[in-house]
C-alpha positions as CSV (number, residue, x, y, z in Angstrom):
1,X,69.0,187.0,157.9
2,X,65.4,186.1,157.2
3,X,63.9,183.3,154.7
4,X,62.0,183.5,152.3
5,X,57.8,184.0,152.8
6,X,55.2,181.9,151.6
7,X,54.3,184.9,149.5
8,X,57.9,184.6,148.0
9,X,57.7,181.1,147.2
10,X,56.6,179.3,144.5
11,X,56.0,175.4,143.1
12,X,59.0,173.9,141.5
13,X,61.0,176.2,143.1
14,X,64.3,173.6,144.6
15,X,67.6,174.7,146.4
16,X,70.2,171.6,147.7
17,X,73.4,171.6,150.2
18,X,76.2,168.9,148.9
19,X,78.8,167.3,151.2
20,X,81.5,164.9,151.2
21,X,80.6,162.5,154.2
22,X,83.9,162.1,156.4
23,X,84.8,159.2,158.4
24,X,85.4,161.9,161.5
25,X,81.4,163.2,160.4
26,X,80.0,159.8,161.1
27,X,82.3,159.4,164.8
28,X,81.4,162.7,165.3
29,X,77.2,161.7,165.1
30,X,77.7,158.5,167.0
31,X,79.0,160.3,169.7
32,X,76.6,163.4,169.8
33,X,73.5,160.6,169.3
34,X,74.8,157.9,171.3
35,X,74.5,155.7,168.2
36,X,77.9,153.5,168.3
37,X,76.0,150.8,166.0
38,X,79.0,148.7,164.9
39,X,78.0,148.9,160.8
40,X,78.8,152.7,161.3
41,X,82.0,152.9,163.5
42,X,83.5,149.2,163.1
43,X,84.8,148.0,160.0
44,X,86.1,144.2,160.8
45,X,82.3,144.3,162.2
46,X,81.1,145.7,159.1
47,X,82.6,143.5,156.5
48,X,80.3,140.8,157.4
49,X,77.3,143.0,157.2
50,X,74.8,143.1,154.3
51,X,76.3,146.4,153.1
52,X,80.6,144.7,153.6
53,X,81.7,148.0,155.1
54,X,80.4,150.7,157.2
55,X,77.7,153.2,156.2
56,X,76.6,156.4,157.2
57,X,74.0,157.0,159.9
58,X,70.9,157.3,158.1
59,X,70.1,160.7,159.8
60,X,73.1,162.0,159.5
61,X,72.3,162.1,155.8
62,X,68.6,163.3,156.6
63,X,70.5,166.1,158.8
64,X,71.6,167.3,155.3
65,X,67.9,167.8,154.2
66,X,67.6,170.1,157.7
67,X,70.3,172.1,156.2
68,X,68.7,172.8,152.9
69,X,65.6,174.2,155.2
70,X,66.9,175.7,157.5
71,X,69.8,178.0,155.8
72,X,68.3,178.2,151.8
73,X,64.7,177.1,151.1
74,X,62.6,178.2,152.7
75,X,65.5,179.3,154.8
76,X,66.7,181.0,158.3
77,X,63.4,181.4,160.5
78,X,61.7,178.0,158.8
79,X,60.3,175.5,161.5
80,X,60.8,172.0,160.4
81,X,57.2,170.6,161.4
82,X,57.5,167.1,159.9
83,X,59.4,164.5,157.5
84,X,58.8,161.5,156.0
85,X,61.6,159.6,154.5
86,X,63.2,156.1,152.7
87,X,66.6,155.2,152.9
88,X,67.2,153.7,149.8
89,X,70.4,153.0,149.5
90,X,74.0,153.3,151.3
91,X,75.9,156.1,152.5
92,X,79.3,155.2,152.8
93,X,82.5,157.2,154.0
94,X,83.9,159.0,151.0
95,X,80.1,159.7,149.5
96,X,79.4,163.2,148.3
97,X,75.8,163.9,148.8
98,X,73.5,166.4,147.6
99,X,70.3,167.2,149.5
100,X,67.5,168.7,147.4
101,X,64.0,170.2,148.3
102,X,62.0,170.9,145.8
103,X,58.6,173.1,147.1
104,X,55.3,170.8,145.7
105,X,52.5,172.1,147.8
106,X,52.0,175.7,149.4
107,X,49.2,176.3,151.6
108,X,49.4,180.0,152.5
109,X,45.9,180.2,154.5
110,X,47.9,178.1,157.1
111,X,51.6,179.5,156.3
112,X,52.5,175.6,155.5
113,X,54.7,174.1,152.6
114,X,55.3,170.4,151.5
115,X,58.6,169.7,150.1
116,X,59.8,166.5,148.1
117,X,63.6,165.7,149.4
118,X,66.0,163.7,148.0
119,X,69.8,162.7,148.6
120,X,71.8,161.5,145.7
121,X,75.6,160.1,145.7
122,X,78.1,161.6,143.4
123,X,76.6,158.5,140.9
124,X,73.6,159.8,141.0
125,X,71.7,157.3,143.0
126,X,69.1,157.9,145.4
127,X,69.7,157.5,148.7
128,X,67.1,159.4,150.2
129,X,63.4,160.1,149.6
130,X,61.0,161.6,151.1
131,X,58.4,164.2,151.7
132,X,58.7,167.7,154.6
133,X,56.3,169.6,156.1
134,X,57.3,173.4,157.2
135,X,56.3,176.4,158.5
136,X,58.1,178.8,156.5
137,X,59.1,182.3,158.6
138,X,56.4,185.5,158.7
């Protein structure tokens, strides 16, 4: 299973990975990361937070832009080189989120793509923005 080539890619081109986050995703993360910030795992803790109950990691939800990469655009054999990103709202438990990459910017004399990458909730707000750098496979 191979991805696709810079040769095989072109601007506009987008592909996305949706999810529902699970309360057993999130304990799952805190445990592999080592972050057990309360406004993720402890909801007494979290109703007197900004947000009044827990949200998601915010990588977790990046982790979703990885997937998009790494299994459908550019795909299996892509090297994630870089990302910039902006949490821009919650992700709570419950929250089905689509990742989207859409390709802006091919550079084929250095085998190098920018990508814009977004999260949205099932109500369609942003939750996630940002900007990836990869090396798409040979």
């Amino acid at each position: 299973m191979k991805g696709k080539t810079i040769q095989e890619l072109k601007l506009g081109e987008k592909a996305f990975f949706q999810k529902t986050i699970t309360e057993t995703d999130v304990y799952l993360y805190a445990g592999i990361t080592g972050d057990l910030n309360p406004a993720h795992i402890n909801e007494e803790y979290a109703k007197d937070t900004f947000f009044k109950s827990r949200i998601a990691h915010g990588m977790l939800t990046a982790g979703l832009i990885s997937a998009v990469l790494g299994m459908k655009l550019p795909g299996p054999g892509t090297i994630y080189m870089g990302q910039e990103l902006k949490f821009t709202a919650p992700v709570r438990i419950g929250d089905t989120i689509k990742a989207e990459v859409e390709v802006t910017e091919i550079v084929t004399e250095k085998n190098r793509l920018k990508l814009r990458t977004t999260c949205i909730n099932q109500n369609g707000d942003i939750v996630l923005d940002g900007v990836a750098t990869v090396m798409p496979p040979k």
